[in-house]
DSSP file (Angstrom, degrees, kcal/mol; ACC not computed):
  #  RESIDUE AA STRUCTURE BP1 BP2  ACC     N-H-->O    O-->H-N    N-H-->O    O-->H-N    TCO  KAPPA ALPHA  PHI   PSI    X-CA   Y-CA   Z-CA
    1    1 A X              0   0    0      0, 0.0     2,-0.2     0, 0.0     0, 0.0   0.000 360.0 360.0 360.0 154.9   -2.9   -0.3  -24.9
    2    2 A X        -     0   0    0      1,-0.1     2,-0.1     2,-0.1     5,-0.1  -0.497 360.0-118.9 -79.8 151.8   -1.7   -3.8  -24.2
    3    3 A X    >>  -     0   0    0     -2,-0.2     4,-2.9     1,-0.1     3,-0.9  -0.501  33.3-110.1 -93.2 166.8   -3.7   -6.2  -23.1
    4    4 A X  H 3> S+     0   0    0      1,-0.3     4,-3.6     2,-0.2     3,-0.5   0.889 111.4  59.7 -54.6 -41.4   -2.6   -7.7  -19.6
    5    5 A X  H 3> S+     0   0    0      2,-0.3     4,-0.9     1,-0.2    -1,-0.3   0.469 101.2  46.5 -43.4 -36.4   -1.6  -10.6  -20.8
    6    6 A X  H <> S+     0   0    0     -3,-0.9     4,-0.6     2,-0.2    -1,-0.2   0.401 109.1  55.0 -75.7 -17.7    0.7   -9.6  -23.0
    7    7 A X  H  X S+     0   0    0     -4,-2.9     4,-1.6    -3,-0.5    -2,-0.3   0.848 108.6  53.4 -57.1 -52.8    2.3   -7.3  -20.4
    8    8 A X  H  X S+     0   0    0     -4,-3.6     4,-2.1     1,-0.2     5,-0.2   0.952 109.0  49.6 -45.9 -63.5    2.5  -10.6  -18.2
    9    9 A X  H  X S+     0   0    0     -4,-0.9     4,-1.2     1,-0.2     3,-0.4   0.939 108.7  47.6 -17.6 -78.9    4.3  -12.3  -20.8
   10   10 A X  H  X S+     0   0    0     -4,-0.6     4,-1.8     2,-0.3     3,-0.5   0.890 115.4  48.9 -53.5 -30.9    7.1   -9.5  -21.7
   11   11 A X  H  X S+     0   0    0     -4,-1.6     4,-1.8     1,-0.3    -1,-0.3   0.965 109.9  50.9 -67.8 -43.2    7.7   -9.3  -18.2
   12   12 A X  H  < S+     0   0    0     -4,-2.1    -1,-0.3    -3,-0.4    -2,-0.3   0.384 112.2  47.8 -61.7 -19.3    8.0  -13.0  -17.8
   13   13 A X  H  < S+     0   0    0     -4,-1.2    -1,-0.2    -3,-0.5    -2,-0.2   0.702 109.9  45.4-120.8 -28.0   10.3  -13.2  -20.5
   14   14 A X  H  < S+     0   0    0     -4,-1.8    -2,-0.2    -3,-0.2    -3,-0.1   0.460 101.3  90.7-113.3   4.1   12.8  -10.5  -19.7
   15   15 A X  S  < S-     0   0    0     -4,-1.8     2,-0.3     1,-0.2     3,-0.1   0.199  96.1 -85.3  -1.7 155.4   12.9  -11.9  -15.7
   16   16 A X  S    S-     0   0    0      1,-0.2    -1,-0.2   108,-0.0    -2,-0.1  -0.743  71.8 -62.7 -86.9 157.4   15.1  -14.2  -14.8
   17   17 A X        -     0   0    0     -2,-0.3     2,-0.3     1,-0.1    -1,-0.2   0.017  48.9-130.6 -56.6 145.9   14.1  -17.4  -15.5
   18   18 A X        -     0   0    0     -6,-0.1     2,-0.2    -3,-0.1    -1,-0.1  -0.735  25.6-167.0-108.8 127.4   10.6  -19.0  -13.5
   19   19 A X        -     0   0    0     -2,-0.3     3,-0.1     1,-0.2     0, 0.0  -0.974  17.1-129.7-144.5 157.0   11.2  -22.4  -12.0
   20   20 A X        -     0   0    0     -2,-0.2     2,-0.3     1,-0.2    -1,-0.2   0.430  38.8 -91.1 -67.9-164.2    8.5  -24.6  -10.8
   21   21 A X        -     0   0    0      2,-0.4    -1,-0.2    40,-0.1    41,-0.1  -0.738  45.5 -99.1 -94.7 169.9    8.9  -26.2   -7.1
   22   22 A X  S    S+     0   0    0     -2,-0.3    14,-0.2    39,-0.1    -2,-0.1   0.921 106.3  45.2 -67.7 -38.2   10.6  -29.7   -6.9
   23   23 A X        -     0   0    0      1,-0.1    -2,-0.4     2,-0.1     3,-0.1  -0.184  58.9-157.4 -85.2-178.7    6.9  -31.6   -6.8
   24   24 A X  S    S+     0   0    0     -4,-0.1     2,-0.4    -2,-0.1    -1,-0.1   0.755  88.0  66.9 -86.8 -40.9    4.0  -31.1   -8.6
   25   25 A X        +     0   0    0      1,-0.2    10,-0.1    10,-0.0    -2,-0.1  -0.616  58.2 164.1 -66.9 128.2    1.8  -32.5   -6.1
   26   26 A X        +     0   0    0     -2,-0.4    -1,-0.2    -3,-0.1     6,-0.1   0.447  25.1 173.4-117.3 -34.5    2.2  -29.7   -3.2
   27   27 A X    >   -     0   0    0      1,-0.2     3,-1.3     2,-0.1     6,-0.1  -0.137  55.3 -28.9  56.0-150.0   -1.0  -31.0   -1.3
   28   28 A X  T 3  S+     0   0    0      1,-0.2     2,-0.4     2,-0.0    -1,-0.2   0.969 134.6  60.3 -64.8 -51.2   -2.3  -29.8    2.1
   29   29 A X  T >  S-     0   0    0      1,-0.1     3,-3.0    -3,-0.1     4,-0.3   0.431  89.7-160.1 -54.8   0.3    1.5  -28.9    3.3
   30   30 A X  G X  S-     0   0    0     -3,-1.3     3,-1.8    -2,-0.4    -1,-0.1  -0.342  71.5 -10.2  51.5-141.2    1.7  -26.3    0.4
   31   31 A X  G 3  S+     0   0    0      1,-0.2    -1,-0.2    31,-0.1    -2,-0.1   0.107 130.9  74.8 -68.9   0.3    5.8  -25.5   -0.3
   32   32 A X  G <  S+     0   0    0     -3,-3.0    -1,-0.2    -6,-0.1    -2,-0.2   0.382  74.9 133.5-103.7 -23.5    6.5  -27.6    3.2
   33   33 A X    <   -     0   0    0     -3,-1.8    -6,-0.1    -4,-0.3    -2,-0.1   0.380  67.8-125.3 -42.2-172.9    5.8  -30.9    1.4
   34   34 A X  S    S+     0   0    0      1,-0.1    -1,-0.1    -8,-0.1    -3,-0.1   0.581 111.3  53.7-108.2 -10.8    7.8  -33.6    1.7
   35   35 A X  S    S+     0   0    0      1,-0.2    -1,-0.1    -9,-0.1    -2,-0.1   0.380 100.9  68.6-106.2  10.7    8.4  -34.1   -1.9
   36   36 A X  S    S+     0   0    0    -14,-0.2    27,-2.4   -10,-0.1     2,-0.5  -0.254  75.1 112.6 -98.5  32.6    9.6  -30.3   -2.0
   37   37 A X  B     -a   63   0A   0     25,-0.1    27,-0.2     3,-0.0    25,-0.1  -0.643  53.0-152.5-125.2 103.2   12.8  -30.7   -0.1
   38   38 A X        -     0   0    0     25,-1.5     2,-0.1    -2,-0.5    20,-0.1   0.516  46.4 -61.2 -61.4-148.6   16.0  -30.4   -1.4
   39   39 A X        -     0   0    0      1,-0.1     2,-0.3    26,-0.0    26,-0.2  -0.376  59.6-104.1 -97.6 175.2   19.1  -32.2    0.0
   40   40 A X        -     0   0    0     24,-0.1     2,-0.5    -2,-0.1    26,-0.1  -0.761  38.7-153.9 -92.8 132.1   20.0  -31.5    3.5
   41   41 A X  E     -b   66   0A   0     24,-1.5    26,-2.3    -2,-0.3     2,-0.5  -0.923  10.9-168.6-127.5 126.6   23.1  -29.1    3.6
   42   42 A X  E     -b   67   0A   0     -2,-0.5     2,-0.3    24,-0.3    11,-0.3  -0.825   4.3-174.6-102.5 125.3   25.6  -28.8    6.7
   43   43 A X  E     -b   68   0A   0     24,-1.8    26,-2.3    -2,-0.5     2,-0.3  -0.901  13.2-133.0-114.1 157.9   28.1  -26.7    7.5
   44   44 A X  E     -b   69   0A   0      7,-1.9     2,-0.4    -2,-0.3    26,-0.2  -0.894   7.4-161.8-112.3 156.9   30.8  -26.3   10.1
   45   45 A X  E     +b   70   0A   0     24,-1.4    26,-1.1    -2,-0.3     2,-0.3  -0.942  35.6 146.7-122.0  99.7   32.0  -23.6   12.3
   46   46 A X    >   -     0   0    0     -2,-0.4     3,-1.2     3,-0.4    -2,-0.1  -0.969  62.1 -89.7-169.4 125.2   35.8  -24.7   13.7
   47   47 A X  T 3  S-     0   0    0      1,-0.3    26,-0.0    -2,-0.3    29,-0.0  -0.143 109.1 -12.6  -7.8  94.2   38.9  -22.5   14.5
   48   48 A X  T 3  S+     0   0    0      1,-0.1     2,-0.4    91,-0.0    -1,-0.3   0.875 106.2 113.1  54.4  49.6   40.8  -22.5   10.8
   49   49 A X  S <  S-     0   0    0     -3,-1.2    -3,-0.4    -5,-0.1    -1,-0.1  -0.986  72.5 -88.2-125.5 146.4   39.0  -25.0    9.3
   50   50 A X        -     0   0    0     -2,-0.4    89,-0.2    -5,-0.1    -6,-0.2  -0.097  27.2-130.6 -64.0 162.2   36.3  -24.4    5.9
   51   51 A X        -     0   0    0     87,-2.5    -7,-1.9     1,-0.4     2,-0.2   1.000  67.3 -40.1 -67.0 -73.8   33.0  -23.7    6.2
   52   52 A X        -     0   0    0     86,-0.4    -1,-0.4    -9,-0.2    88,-0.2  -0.814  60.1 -90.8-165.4 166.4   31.4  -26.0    4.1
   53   53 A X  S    S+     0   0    0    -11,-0.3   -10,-0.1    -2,-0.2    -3,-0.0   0.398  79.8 155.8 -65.9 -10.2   31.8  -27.7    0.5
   54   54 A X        +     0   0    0      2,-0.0    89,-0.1    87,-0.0    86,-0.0   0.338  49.8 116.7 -36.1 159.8   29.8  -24.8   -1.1
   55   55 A X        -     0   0    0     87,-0.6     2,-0.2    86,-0.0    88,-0.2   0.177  61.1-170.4-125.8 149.2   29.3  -23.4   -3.4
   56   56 A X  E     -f  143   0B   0     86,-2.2    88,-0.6    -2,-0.0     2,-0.3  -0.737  11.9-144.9-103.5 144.4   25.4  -24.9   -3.2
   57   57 A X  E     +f  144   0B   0     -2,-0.2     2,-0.3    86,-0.2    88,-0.2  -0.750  26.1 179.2 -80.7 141.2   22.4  -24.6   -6.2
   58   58 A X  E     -f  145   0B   0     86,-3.2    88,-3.7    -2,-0.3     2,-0.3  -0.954  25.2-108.9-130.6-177.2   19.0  -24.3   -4.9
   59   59 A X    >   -     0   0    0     -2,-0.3     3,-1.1    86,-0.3    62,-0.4  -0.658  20.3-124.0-110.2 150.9   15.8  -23.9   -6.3
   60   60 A X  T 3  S+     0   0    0     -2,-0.3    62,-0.3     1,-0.2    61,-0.1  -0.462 108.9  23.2 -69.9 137.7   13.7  -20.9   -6.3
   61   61 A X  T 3  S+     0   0    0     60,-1.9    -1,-0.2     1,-0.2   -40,-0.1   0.431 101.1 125.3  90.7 -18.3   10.2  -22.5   -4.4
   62   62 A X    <   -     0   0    0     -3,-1.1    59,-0.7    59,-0.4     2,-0.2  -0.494  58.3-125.4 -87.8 168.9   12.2  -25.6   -2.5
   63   63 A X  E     -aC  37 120A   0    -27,-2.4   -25,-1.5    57,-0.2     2,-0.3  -0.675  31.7-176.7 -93.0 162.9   12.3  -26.4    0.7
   64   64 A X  E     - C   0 119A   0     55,-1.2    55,-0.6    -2,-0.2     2,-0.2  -0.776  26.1-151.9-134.0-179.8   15.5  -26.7    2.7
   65   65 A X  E     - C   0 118A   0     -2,-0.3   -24,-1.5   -26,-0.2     2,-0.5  -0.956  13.2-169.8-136.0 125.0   17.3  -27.6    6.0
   66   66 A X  E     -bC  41 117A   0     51,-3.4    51,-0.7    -2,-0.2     2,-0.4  -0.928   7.8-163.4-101.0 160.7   20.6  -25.9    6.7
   67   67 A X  E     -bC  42 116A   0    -26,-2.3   -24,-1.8    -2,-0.5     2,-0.6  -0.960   5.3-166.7-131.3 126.8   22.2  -27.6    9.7
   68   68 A X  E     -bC  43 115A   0     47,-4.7    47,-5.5    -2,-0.4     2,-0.3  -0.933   4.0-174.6-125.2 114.7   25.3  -25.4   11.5
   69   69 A X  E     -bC  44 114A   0    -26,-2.3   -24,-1.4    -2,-0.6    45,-0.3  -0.936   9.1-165.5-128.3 137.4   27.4  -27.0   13.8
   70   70 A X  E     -bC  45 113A   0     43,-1.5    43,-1.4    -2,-0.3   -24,-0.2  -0.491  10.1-155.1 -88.2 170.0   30.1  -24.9   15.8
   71   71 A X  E     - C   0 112A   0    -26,-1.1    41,-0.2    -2,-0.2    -1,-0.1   0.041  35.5-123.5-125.1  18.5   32.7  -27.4   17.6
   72   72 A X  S    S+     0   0    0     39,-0.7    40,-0.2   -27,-0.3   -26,-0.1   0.187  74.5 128.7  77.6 -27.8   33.4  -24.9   19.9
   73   73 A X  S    S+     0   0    0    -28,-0.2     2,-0.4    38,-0.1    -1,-0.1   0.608  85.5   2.3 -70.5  -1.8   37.2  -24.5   19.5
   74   74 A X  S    S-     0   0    0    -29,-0.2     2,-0.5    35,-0.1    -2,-0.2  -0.959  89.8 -89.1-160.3 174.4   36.8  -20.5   19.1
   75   75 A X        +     0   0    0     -2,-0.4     2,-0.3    -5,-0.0    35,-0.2  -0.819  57.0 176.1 -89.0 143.0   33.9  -18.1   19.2
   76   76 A X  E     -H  109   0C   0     33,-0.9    33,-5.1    -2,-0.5     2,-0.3  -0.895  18.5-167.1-139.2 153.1   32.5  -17.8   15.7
   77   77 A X  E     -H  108   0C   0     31,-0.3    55,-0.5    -2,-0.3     2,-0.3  -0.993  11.1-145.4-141.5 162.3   29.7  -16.2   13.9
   78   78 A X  E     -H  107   0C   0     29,-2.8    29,-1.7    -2,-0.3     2,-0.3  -0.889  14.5-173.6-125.2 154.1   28.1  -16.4   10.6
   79   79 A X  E     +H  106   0C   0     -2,-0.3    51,-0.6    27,-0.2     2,-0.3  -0.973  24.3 147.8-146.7 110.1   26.7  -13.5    8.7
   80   80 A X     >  +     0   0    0     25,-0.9     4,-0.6    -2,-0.3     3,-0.1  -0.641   3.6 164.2-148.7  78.9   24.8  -13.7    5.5
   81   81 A X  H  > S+     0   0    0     -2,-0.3     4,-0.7     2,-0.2    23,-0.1   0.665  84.6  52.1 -88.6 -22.4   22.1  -10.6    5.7
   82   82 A X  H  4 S+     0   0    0     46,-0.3     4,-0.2     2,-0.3    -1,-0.2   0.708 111.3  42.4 -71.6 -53.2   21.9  -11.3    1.6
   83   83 A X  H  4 S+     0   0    0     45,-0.6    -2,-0.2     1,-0.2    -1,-0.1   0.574 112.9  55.0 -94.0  -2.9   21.2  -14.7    1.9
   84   84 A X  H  < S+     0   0    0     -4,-0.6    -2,-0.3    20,-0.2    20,-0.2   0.539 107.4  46.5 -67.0 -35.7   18.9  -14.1    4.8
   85   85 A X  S  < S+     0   0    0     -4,-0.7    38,-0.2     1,-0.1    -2,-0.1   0.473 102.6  66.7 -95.9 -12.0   16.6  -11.8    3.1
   86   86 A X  S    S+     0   0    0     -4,-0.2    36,-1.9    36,-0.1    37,-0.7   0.760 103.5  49.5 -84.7 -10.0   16.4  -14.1   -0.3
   87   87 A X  E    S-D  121   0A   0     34,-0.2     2,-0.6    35,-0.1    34,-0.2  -0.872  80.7-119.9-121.4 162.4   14.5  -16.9    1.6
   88   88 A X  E     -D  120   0A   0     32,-2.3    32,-2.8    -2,-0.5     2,-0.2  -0.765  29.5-140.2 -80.5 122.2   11.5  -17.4    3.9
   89   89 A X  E     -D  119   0A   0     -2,-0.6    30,-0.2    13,-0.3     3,-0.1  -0.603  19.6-178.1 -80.6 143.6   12.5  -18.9    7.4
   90   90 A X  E     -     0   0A   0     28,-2.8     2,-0.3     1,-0.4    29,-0.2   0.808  64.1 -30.0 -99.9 -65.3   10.2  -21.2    8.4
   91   91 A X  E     -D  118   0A   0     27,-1.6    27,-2.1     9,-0.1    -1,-0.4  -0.961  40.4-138.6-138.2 167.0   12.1  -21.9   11.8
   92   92 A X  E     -DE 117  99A   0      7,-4.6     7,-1.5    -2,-0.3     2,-0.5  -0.983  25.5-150.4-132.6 141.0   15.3  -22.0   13.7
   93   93 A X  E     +DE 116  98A   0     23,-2.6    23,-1.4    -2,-0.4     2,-0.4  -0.929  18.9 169.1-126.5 124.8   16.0  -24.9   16.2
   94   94 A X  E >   - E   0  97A   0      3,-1.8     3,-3.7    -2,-0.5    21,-0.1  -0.965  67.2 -24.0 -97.3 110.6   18.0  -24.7   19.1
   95   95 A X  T 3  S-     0   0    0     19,-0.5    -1,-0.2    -2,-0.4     3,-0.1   0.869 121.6 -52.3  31.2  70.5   18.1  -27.1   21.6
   96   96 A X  T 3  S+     0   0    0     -3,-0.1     2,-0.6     1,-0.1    -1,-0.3   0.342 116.3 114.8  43.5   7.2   15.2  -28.4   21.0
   97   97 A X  E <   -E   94   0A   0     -3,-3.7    -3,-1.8     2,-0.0     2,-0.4  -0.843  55.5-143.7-115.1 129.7   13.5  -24.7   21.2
   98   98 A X  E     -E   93   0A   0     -2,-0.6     2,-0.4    -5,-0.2    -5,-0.2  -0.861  15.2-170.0-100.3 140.5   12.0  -23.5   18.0
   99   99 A X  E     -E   92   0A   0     -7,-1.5    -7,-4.6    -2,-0.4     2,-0.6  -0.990   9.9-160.1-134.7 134.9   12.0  -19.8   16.8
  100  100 A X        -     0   0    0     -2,-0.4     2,-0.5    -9,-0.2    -9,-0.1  -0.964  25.7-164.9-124.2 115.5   10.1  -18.2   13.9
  101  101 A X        -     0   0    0     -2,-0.6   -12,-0.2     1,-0.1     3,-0.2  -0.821  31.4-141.6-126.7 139.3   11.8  -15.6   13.4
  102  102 A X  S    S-     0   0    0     -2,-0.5     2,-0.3     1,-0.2   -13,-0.3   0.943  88.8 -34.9 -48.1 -54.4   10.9  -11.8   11.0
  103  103 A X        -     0   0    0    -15,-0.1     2,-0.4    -3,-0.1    -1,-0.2  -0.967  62.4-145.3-166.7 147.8   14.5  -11.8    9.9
  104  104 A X        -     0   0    0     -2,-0.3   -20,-0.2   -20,-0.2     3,-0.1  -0.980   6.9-170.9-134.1 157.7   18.1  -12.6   11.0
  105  105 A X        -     0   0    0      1,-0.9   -25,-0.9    -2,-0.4     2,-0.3   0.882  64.5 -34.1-116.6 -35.5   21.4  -11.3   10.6
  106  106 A X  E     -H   79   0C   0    -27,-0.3    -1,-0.9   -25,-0.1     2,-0.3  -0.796  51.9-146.2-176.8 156.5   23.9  -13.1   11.7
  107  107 A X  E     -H   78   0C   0    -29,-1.7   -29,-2.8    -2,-0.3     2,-0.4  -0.873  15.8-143.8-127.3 174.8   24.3  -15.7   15.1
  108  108 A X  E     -H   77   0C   0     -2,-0.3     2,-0.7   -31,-0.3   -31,-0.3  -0.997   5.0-139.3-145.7 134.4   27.4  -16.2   17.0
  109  109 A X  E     +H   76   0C   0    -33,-5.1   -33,-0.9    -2,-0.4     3,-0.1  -0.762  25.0 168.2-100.1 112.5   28.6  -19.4   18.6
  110  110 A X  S    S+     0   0    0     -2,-0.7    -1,-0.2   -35,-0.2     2,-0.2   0.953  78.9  13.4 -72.3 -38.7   30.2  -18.8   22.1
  111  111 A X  S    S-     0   0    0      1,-0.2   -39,-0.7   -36,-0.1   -41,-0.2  -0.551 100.9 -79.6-121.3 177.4   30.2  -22.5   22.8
  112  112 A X  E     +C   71   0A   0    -41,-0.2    -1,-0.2   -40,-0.2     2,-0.2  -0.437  66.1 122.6 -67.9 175.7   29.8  -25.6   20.6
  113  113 A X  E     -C   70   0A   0    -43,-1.4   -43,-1.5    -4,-0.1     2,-0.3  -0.729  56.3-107.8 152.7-179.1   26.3  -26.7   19.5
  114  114 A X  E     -C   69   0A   0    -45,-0.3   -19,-0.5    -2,-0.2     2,-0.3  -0.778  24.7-162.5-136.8 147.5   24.5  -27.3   16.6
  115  115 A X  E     -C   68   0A   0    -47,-5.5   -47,-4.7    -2,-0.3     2,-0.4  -0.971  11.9-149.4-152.7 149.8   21.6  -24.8   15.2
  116  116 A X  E     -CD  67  93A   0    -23,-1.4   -23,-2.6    -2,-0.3     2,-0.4  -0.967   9.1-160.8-134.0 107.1   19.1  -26.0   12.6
  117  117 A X  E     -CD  66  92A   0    -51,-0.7   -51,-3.4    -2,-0.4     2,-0.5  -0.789   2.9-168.4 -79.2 136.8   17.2  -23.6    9.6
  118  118 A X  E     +CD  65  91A   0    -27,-2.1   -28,-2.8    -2,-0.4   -27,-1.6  -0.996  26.7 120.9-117.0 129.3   14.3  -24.3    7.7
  119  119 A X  E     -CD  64  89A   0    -55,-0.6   -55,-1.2    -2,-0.5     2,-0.8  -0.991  49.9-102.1-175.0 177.6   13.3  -22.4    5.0
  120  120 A X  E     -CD  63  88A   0    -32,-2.8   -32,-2.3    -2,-0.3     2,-0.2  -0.896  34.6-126.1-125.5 111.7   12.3  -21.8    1.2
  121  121 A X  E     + D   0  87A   0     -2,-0.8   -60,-1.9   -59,-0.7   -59,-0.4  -0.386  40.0 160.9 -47.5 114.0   14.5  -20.3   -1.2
  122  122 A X        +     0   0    0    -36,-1.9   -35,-0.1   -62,-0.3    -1,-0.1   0.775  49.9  60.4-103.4-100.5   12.7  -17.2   -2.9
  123  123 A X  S    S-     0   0    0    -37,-0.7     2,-0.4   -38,-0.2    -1,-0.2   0.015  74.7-135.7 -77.6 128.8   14.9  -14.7   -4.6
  124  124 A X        +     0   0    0     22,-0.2     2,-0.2    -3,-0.1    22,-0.2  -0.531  58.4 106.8 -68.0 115.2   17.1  -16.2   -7.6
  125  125 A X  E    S-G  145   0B   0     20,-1.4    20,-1.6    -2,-0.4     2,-0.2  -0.883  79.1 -86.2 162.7-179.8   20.8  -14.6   -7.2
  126  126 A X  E     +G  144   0B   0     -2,-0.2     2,-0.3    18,-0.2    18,-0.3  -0.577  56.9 178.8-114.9 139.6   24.7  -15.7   -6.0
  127  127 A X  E     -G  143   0B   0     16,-2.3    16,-2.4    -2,-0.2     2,-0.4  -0.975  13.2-150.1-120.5 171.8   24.6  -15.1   -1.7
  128  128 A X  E     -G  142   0B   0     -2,-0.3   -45,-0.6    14,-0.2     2,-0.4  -0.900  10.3-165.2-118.5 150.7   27.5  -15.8    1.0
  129  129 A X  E     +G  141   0B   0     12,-1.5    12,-3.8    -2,-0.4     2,-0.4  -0.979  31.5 157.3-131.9 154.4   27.4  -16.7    4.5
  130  130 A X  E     -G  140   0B   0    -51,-0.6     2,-1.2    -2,-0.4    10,-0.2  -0.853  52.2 -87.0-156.0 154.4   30.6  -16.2    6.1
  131  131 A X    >   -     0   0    0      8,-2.1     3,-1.8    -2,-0.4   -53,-0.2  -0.691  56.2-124.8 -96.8  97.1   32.7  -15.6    9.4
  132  132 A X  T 3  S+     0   0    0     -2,-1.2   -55,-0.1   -55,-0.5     3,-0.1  -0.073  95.0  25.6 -51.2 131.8   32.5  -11.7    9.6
  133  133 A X  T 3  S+     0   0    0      1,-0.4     2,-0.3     2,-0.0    -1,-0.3   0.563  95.7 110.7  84.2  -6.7   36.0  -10.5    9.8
  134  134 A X    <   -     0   0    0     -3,-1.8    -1,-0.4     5,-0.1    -4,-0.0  -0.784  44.0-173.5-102.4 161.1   37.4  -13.2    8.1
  135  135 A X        +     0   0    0     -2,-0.3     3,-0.1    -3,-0.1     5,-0.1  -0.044  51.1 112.7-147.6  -3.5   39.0  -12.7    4.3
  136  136 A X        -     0   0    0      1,-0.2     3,-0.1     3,-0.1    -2,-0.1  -0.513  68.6-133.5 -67.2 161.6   39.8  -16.6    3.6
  137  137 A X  S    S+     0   0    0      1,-0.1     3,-0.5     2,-0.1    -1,-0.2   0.811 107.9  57.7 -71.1 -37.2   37.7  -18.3    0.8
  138  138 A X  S    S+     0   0    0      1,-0.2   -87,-2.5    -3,-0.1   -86,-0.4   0.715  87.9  68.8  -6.9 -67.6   37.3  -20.9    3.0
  139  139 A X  S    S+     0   0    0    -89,-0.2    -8,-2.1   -88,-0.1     2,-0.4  -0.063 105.4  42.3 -80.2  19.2   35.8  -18.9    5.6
  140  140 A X  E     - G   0 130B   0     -3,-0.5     2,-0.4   -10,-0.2   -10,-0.3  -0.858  62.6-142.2-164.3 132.2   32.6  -18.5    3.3
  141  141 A X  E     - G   0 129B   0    -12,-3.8   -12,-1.5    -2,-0.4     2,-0.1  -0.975   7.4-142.3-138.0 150.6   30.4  -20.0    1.2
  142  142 A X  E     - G   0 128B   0     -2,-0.4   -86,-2.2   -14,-0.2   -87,-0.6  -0.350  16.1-167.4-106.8 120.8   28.5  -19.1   -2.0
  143  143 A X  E     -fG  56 127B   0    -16,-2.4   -16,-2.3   -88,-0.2     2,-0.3  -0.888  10.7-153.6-113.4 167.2   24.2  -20.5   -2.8
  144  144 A X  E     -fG  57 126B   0    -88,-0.6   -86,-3.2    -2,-0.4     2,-0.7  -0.942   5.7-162.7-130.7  94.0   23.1  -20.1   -5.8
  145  145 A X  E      fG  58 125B   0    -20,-1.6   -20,-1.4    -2,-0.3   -86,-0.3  -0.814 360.0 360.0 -89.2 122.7   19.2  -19.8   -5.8
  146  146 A X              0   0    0    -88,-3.7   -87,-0.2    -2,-0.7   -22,-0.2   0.222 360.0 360.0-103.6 360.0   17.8  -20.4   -9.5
């Protein structure tokens, strides 16, 4: 029989690749630190106009901020159930009201506003968030968690 260690190994080795978080230092704030935060990434939500610049890397272990603002000109919603289940939400902020929330699927913008995620990218693979019911390329964009 193998020893564990050499199980760990094999496993480790035919995985997808292990990367570290951004600092080294994590300190009291764990994976929340301040030197564990990737860039801040923005999207829009607008009547025939692109989502966002995508398609965005992140890292497996950072922290993030997404920031979505709709501009109101139609009702929109964004849908990513894929890219929703690869991270851990730390919160979502609405008008000033914070929600920590098990899972989400999608929101929908009746009016403008802005809505703000925080969260730490887990699961390594390609996801989309998109405007359900839309087929443009535009209309979606691609992370890449490593």
């Amino acid at each position: 029989m193998r020893s564990p260690s050499i199980l760990l190994a094999a496993l480790l080795a035919a995985g997808p690749a292990w990367t570290a978080p951004l600092c080294t230092e994590l300190g009291f704030a764990g994976l929340l630190a301040k030197c564990n935060r990737g860039e801040p990434i923005e999207l829009t939500l607008a009547s025939g106009q692109p989502l966002g610049e995508g398609p965005y890397a992140l890292q497996s272990g950072a922290y993030y901020e997404l920031q979505i603002t709709a501009d109101g000109s139609a009702e929109l919603a964004l849908a990513g159930p894929g890219f929703f289940r690869a991270i851990w939400m730390n919160e979502i902020v609405i008008n000033d009201i914070e929600v920590r929330p098990m899972a989400v699927d999608s929101l929908e913008f009746d009016a403008a506003g802005t809505v703000t995620f925080s969260f730490v990218a887990i699961k390594p693979g390609n996801y989309d968030l998109f405007i359900p019911g839309s087929t443009g390329d535009t209309q979606r964009v691609t992370f890449s968690i490593q």
